[in-house]
TORKOLLUM-620565 format. One record per atom (N, C-alpha, C, O): residue in three letters; atom name; x, y, z. Coordinates in steps of 0.05 Angstrom, whole numbers, plus 5000, padded with zeros to 4 digits. Example, Ala and Ser with C-alpha at 12.3 -4.5 7.8 and 13.67 -1.06 7.14 Angstrom:
# residues 2
+------+------+------+------+------+
! type ! atom !    X !    Y !    Z !
+------+------+------+------+------+
!  ALA !    N ! 5264 ! 4886 ! 5156 !
!  ALA !   CA ! 5246 ! 4910 ! 5156 !
!  ALA !    C ! 5264 ! 4934 ! 5156 !
!  ALA !    O ! 5285 ! 4934 ! 5169 !
!  SER !    N ! 5257 ! 4955 ! 5142 !
!  SER !   CA ! 5273 ! 4979 ! 5143 !
!  SER !    C ! 5258 ! 5001 ! 5157 !
!  SER !    O ! 5268 ! 5023 ! 5161 !
+------+------+------+------+------+
END
This chain:
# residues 101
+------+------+------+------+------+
! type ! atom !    X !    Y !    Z !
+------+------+------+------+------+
!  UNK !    N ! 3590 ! 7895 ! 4092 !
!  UNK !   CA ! 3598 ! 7923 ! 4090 !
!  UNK !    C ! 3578 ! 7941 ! 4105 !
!  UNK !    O ! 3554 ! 7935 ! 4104 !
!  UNK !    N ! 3586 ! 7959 ! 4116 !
!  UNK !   CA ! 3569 ! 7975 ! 4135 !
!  UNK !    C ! 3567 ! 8004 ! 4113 !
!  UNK !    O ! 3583 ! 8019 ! 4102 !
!  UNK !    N ! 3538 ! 8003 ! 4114 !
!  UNK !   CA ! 3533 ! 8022 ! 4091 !
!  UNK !    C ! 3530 ! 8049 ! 4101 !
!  UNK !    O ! 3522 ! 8056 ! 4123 !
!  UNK !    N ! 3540 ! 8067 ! 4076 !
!  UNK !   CA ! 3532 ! 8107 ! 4089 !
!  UNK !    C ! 3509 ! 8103 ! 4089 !
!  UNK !    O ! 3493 ! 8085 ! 4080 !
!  UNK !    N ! 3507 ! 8125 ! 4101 !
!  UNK !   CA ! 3475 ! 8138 ! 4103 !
!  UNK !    C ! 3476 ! 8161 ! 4090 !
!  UNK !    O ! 3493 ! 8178 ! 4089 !
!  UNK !    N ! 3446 ! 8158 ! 4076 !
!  UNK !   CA ! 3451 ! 8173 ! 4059 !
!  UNK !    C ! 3418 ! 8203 ! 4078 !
!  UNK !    O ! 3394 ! 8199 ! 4080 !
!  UNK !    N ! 3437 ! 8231 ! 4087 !
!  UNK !   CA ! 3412 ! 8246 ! 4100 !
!  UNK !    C ! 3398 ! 8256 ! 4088 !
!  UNK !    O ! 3393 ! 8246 ! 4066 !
!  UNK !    N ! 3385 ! 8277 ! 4095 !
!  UNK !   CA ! 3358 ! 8304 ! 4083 !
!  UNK !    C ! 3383 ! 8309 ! 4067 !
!  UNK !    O ! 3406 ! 8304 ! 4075 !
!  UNK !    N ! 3374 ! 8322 ! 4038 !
!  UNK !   CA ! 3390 ! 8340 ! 4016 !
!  UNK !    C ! 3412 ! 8331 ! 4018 !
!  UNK !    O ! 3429 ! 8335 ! 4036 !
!  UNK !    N ! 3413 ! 8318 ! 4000 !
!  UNK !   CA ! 3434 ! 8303 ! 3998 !
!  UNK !    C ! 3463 ! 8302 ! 4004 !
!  UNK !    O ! 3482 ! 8308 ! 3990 !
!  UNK !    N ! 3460 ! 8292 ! 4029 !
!  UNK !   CA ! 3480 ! 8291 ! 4056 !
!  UNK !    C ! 3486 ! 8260 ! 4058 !
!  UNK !    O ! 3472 ! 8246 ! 4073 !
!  UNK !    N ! 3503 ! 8252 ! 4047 !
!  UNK !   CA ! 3528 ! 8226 ! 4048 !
!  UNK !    C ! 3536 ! 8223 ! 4070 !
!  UNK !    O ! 3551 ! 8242 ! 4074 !
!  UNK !    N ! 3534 ! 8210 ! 4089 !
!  UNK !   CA ! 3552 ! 8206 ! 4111 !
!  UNK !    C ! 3567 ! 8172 ! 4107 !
!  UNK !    O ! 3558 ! 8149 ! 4104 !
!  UNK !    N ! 3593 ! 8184 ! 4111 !
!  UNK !   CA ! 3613 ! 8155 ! 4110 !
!  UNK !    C ! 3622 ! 8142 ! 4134 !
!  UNK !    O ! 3635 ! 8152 ! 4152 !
!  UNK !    N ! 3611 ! 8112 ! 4133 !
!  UNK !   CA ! 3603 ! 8101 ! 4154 !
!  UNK !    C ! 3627 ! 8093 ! 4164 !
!  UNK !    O ! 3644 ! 8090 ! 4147 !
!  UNK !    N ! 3635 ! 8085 ! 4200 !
!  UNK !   CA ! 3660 ! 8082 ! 4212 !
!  UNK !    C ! 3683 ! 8072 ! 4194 !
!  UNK !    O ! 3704 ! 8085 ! 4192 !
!  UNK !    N ! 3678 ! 8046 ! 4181 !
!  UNK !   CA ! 3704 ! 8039 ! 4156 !
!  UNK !    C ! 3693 ! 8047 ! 4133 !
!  UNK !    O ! 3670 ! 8045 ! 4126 !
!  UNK !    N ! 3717 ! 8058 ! 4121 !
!  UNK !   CA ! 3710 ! 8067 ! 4094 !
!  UNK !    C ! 3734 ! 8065 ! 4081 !
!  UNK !    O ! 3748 ! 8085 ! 4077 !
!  UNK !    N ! 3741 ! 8036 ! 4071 !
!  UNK !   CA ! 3768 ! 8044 ! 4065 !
!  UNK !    C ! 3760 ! 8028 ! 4039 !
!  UNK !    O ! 3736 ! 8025 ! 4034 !
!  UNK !    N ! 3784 ! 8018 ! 4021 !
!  UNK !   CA ! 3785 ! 8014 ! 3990 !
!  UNK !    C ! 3760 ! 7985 ! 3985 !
!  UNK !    O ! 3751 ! 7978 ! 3963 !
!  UNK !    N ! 3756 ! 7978 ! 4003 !
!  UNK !   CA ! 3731 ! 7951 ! 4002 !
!  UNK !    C ! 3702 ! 7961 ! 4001 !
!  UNK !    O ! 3682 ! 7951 ! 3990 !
!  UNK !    N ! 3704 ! 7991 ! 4017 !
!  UNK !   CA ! 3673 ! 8007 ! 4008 !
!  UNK !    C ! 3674 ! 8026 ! 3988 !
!  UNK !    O ! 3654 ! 8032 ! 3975 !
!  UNK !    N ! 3695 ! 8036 ! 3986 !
!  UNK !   CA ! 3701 ! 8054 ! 3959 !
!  UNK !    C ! 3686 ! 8054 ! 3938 !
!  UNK !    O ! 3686 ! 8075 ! 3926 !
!  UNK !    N ! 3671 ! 8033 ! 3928 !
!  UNK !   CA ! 3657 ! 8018 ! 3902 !
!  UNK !    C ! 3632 ! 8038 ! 3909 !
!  UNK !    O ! 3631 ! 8061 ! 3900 !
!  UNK !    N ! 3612 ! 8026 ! 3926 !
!  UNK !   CA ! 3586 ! 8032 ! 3935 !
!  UNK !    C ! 3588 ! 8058 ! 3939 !
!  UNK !    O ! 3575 ! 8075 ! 3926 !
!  UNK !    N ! 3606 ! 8065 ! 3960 !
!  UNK !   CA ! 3606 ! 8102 ! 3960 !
!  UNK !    C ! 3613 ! 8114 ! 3943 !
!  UNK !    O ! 3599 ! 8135 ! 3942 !
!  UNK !    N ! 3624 ! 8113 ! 3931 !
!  UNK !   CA ! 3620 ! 8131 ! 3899 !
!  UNK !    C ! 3606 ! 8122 ! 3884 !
!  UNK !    O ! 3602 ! 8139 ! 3866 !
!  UNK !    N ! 3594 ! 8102 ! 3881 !
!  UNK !   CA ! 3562 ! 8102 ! 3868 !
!  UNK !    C ! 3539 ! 8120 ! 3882 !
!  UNK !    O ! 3524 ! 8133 ! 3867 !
!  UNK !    N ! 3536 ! 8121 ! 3910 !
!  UNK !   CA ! 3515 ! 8137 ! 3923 !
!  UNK !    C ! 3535 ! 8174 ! 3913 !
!  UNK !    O ! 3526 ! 8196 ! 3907 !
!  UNK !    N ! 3553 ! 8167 ! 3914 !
!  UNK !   CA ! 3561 ! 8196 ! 3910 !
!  UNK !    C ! 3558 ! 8207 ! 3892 !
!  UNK !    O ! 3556 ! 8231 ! 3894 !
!  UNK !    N ! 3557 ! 8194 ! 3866 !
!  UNK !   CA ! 3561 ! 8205 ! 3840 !
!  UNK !    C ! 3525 ! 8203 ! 3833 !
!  UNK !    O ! 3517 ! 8217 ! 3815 !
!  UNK !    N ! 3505 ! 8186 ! 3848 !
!  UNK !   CA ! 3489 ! 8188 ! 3848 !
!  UNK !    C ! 3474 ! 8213 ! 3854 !
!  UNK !    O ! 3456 ! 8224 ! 3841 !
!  UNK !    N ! 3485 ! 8221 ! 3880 !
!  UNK !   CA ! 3481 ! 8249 ! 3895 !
!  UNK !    C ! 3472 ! 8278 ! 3873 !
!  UNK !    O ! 3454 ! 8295 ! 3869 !
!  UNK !    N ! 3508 ! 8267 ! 3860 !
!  UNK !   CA ! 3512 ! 8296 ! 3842 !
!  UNK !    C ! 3501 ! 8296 ! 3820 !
!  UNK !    O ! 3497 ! 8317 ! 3807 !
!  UNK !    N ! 3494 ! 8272 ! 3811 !
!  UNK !   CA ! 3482 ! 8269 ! 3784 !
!  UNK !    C ! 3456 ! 8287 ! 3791 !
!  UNK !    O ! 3449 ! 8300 ! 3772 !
!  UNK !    N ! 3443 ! 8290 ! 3809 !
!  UNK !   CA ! 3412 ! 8294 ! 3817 !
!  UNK !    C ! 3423 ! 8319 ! 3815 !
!  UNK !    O ! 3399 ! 8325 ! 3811 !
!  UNK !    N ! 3432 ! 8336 ! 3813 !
!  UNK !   CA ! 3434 ! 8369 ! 3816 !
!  UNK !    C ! 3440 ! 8381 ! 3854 !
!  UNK !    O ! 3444 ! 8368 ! 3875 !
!  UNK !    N ! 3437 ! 8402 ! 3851 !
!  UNK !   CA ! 3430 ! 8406 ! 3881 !
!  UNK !    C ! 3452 ! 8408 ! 3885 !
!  UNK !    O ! 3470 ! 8406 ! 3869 !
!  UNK !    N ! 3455 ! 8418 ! 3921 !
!  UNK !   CA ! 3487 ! 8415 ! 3938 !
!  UNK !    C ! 3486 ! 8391 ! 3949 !
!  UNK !    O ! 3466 ! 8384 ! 3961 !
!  UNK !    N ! 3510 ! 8372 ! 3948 !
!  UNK !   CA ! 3507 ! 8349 ! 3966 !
!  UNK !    C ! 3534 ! 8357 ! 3983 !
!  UNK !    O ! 3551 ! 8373 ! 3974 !
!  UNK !    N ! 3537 ! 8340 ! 4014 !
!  UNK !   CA ! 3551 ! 8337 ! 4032 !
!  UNK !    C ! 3562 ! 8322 ! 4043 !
!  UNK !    O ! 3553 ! 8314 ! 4064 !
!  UNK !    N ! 3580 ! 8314 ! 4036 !
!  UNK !   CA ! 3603 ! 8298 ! 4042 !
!  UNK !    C ! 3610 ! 8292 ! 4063 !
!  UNK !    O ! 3633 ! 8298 ! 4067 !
!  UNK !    N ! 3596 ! 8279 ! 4085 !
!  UNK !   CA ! 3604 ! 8279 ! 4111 !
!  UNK !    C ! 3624 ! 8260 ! 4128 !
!  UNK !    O ! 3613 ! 8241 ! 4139 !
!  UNK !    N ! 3652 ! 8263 ! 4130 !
!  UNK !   CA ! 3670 ! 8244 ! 4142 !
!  UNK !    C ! 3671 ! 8248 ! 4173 !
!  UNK !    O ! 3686 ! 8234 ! 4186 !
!  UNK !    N ! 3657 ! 8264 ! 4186 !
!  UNK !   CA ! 3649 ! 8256 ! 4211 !
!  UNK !    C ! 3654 ! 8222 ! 4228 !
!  UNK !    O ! 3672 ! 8213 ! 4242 !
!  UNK !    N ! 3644 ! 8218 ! 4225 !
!  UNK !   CA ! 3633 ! 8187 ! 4237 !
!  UNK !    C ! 3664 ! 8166 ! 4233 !
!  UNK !    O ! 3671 ! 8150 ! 4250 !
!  UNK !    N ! 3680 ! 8170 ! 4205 !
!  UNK !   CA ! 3699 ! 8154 ! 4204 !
!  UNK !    C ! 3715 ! 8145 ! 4219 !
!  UNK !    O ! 3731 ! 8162 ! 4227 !
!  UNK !    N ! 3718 ! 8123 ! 4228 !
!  UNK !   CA ! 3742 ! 8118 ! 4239 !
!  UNK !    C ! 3765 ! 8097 ! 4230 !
!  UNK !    O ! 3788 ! 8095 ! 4240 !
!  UNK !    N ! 3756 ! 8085 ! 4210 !
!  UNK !   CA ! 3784 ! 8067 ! 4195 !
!  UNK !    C ! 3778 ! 8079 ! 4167 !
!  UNK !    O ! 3755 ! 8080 ! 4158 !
!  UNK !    N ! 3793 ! 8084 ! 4158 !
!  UNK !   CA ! 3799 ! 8099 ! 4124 !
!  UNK !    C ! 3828 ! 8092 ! 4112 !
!  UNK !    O ! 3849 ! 8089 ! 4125 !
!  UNK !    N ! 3827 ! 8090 ! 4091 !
!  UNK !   CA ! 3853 ! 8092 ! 4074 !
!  UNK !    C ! 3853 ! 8111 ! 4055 !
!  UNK !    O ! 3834 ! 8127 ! 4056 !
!  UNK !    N ! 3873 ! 8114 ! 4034 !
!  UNK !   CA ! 3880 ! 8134 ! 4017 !
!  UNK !    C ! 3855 ! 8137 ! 4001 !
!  UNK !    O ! 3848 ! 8160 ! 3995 !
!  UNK !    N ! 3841 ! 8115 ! 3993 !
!  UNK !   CA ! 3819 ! 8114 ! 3965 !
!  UNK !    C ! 3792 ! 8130 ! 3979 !
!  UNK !    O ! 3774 ! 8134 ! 3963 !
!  UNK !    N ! 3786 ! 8138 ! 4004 !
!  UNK !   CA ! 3771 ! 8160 ! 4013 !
!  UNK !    C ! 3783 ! 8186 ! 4002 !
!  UNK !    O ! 3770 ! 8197 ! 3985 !
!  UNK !    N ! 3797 ! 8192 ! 4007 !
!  UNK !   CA ! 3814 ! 8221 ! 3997 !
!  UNK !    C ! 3815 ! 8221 ! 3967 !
!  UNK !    O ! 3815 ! 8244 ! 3958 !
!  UNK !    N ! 3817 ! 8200 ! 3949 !
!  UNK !   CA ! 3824 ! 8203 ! 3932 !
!  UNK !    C ! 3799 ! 8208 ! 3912 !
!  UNK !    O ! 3799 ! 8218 ! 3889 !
!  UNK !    N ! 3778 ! 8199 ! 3927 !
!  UNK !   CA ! 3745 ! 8196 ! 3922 !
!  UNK !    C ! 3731 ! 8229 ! 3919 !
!  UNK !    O ! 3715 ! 8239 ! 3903 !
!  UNK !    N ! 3747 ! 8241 ! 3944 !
!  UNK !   CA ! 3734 ! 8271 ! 3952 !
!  UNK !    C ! 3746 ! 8290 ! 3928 !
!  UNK !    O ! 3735 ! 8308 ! 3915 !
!  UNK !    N ! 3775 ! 8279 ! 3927 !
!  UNK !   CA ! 3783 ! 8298 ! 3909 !
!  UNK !    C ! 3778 ! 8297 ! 3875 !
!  UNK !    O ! 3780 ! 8316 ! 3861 !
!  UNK !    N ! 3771 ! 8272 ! 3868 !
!  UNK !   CA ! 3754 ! 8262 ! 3842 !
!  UNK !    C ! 3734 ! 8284 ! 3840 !
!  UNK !    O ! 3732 ! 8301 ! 3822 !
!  UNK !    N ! 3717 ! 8282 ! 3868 !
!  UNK !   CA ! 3689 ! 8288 ! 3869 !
!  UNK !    C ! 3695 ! 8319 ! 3866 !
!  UNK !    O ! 3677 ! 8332 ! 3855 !
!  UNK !    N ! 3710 ! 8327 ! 3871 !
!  UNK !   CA ! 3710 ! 8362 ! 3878 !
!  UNK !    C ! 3725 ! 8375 ! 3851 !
!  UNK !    O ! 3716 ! 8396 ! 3843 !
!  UNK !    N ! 3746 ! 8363 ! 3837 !
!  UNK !   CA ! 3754 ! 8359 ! 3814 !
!  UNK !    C ! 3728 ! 8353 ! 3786 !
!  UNK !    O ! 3733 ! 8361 ! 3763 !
!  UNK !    N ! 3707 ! 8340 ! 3793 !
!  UNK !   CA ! 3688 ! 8328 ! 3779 !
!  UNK !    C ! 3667 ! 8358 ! 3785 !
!  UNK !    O ! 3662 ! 8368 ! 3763 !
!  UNK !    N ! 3657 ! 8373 ! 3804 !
!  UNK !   CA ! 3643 ! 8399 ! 3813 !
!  UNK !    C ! 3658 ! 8423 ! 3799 !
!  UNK !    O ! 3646 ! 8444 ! 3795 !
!  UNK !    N ! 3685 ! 8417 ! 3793 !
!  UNK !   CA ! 3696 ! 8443 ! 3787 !
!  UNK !    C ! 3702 ! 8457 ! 3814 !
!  UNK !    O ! 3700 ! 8481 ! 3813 !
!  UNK !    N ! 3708 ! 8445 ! 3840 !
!  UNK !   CA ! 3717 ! 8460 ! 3863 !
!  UNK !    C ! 3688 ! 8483 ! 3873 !
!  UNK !    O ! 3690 ! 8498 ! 3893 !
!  UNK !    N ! 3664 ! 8481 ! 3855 !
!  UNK !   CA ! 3646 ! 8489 ! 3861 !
!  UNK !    C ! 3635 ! 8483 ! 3889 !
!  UNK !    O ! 3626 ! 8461 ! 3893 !
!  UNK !    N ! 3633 ! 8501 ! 3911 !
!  UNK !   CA ! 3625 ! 8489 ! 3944 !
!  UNK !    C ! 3593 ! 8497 ! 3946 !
!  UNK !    O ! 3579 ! 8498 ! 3966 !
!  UNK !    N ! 3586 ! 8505 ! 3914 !
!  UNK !   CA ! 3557 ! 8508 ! 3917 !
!  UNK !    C ! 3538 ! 8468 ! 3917 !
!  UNK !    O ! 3517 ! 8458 ! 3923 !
!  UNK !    N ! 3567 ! 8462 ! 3905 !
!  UNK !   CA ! 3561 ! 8435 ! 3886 !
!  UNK !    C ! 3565 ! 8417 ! 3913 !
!  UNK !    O ! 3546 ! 8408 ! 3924 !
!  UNK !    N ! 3583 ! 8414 ! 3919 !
!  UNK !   CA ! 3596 ! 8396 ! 3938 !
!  UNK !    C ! 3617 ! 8409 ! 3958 !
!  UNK !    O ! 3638 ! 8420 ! 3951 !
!  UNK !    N ! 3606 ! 8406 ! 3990 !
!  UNK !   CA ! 3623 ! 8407 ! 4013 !
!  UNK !    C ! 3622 ! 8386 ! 4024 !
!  UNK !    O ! 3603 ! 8371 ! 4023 !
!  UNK !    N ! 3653 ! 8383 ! 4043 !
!  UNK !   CA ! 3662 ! 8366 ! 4054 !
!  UNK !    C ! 3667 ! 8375 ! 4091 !
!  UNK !    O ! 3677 ! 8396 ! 4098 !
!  UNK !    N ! 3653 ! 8348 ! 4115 !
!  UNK !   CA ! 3652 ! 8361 ! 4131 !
!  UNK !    C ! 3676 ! 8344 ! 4139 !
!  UNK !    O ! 3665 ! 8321 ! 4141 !
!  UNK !    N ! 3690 ! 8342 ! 4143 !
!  UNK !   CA ! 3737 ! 8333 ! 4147 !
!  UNK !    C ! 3734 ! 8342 ! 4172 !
!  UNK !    O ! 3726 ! 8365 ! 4176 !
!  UNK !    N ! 3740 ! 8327 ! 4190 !
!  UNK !   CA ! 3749 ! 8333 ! 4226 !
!  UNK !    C ! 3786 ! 8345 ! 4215 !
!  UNK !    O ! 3800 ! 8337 ! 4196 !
!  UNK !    N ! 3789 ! 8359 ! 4228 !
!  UNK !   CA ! 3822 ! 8359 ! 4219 !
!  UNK !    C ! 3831 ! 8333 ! 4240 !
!  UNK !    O ! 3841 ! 8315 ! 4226 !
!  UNK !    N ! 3831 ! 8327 ! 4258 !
!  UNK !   CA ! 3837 ! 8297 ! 4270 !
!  UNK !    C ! 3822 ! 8281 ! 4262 !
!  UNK !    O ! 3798 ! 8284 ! 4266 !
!  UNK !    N ! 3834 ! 8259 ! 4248 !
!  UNK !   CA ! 3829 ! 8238 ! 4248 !
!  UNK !    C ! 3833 ! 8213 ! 4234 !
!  UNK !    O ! 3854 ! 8205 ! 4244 !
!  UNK !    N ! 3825 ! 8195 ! 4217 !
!  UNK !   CA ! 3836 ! 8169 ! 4205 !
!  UNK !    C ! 3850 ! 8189 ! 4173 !
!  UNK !    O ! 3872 ! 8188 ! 4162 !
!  UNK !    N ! 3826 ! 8204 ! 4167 !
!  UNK !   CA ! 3814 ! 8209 ! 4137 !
!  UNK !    C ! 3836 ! 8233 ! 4133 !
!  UNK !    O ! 3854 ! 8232 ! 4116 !
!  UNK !    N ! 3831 ! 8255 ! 4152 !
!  UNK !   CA ! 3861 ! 8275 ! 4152 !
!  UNK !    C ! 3884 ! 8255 ! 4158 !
!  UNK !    O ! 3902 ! 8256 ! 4141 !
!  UNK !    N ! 3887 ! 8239 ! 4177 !
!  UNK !   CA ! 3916 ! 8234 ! 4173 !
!  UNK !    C ! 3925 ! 8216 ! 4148 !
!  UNK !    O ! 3949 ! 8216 ! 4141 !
!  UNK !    N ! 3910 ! 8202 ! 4136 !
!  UNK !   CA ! 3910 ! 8195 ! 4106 !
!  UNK !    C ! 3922 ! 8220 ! 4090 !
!  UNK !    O ! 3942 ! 8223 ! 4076 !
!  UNK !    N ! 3905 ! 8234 ! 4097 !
!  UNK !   CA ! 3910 ! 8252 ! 4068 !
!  UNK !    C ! 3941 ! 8279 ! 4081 !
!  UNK !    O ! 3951 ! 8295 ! 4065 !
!  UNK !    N ! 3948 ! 8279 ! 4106 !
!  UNK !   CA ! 3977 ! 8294 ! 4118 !
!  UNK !    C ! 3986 ! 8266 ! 4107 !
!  UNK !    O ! 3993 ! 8273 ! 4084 !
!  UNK !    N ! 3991 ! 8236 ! 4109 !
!  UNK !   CA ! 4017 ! 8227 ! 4112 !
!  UNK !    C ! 4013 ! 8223 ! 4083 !
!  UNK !    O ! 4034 ! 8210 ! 4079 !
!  UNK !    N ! 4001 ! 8225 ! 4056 !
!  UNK !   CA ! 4015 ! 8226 ! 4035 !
!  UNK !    C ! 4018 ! 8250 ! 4017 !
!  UNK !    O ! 4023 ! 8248 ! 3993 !
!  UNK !    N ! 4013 ! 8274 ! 4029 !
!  UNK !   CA ! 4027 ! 8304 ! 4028 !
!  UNK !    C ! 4004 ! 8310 ! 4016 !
!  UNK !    O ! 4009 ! 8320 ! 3994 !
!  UNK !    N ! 3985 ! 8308 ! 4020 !
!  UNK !   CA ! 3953 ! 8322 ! 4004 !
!  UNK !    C ! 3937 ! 8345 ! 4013 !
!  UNK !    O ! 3921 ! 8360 ! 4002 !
!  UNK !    N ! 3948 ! 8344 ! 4037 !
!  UNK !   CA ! 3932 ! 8365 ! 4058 !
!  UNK !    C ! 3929 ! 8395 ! 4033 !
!  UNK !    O ! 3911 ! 8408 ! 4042 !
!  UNK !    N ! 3940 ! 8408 ! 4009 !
!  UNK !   CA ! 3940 ! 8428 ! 4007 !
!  UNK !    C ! 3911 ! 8421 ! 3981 !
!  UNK !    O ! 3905 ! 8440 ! 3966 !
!  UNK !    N ! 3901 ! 8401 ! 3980 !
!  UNK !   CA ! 3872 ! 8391 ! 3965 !
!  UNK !    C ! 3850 ! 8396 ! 3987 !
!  UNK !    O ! 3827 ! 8400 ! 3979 !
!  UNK !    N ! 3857 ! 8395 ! 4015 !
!  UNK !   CA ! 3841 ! 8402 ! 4027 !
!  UNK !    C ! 3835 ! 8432 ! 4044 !
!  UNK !    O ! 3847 ! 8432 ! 4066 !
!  UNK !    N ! 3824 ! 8449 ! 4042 !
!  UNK !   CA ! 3826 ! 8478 ! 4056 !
!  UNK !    C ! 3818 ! 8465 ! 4088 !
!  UNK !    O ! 3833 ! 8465 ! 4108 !
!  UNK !    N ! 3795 ! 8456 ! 4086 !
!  UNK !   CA ! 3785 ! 8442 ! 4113 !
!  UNK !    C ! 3813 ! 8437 ! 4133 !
!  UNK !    O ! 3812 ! 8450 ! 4154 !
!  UNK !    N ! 3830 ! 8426 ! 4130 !
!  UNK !   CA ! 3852 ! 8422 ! 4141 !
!  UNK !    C ! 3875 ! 8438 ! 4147 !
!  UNK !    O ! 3894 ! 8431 ! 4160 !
!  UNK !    N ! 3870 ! 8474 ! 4130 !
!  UNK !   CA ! 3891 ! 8482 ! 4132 !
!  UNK !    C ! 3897 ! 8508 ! 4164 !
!  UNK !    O ! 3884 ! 8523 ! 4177 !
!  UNK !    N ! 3918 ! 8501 ! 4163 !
!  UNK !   CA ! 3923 ! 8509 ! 4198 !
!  UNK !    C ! 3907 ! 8495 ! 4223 !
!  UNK !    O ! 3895 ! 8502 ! 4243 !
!  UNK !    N ! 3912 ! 8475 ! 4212 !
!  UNK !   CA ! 3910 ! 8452 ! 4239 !
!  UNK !    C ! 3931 ! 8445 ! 4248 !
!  UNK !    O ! 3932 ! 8429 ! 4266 !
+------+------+------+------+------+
END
């Protein structure tokens, strides 16, 4: 498994695959993140193979903050594996990042 990196202040970055086989580990570093206090950052940049259980992870996570963006932001390309996951199973309105793309 090709692991996130985890940056300065706690900045998550999800590494090229991230689909339901890394799901486990990344939400351990994630929940680790938020457990610590602070803003952490969610970075889907770098992705390039994803499935549904990435999206479903962010929205746990942001659901779990209270939608707090002091708590947790998400940096979402509107193109790409992770947005089109979350347009082809009608989610896009969980994400603002995406809206009017």
């Amino acid at each position: 498994m090709e692991d996130a990196q985890q940056g300065p202040e706690g900045v998550l970055r999800l590494p090229a695959r991230s689909t339901v086989r890394e799901i486990g580990a990344l939400r351990e570093r994630l929940l680790e993140l938020l457990g610590q206090g602070g803003h952490v950052v969610l970075d889907c940049s770098e992705v390039e193979h994803s499935d549904l259980s990435v999206a479903q992870m962010i929205i746990a996570a942001r659901r779990m903050t209270g939608g707090d963006e002091l708590a947790l932001s998400v940096i979402l390309p509107p193109l790409g594996p992770v947005a089109d996951q979350i347009r082809g199973c009608g989610l896009e309105h969980e994400f603002e990042e995406l809206w009017n793309t």
